[in-house]
C-alpha positions as CSV (number, residue, x, y, z in Angstrom):
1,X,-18.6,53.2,-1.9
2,X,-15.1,52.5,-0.8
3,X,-15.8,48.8,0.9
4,X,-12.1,47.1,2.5
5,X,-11.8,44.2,0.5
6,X,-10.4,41.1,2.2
7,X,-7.0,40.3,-0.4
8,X,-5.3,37.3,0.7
9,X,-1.9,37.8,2.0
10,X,0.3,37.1,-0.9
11,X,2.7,35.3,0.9
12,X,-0.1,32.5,2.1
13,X,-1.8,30.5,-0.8
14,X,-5.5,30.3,-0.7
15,X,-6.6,27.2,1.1
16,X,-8.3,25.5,-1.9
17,X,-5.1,25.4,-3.7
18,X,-3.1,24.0,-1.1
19,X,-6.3,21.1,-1.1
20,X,-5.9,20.8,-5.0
21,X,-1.7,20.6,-5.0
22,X,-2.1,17.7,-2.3
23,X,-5.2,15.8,-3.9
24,X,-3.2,16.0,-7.4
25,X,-0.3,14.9,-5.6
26,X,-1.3,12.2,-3.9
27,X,-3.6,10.9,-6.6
28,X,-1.7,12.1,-9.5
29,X,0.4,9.2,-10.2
30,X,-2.4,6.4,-10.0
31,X,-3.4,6.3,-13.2
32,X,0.5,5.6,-14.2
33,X,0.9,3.3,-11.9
34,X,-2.8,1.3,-12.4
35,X,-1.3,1.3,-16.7
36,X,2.0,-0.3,-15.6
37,X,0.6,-2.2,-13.5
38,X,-1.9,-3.4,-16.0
39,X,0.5,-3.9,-18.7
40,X,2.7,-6.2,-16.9
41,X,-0.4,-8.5,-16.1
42,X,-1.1,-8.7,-20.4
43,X,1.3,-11.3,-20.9
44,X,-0.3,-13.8,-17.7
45,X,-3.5,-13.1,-18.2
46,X,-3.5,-13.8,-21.8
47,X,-4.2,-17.3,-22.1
48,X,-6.8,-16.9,-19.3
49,X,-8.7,-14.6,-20.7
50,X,-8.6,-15.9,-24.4
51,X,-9.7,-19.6,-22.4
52,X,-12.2,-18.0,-20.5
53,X,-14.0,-16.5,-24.0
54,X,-13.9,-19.9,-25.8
55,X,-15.4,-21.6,-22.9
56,X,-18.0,-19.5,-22.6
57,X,-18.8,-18.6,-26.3
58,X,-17.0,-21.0,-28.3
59,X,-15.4,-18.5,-29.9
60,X,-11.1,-18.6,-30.3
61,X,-9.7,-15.0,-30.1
62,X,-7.5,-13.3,-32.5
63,X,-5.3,-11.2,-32.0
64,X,-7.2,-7.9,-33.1
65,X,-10.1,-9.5,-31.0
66,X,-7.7,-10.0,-27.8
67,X,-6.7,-6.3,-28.5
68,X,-9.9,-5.4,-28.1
69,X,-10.9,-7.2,-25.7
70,X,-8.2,-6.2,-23.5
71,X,-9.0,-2.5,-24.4
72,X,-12.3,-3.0,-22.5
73,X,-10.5,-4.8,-19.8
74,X,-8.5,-1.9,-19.4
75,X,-11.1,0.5,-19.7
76,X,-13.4,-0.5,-17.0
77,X,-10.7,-0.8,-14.7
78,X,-9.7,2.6,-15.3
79,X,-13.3,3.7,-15.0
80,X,-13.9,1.4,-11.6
81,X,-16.2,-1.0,-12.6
């Protein structure tokens, strides 16, 4: 009935924390860097992207519609498609 346990040391952290720290580390700041990023690149791509809409659907964009549209934008490159 009285089975050693095996306790970590406390002064070493457990191996899937040190794995966690570095991936959130490492990977943490992408996502502020991919919105900055992305934010800059509103202004150029603008016009292209309101062109590129009313060539293919005849269709002018406003500017609730460009927000939108540039909601999705963002979206799936956040998402990785």
């Amino acid at each position: 009935m009285n089975e050693l346990v095996d306790v970590p040391s406390p002064s070493r952290p457990h191996k899937g924390l040190l794995f966690a720290a570095a991936i959130h580390s490492i990977f943490g700041v992408y996502s502020d860097m991919q919105s900055v990023a992305l934010n800059y690149l509103q202004a150029p791509l603008k016009p292209f992207l309101n062109q590129s809409f009313f060539d293919h659907y005849n269709i002018a964009l406003n500017k609730e519609d460009f927000a939108w549209l540039w909601s999705m934008t963002a979206t799936c490159n956040y998402v990785g498609m």
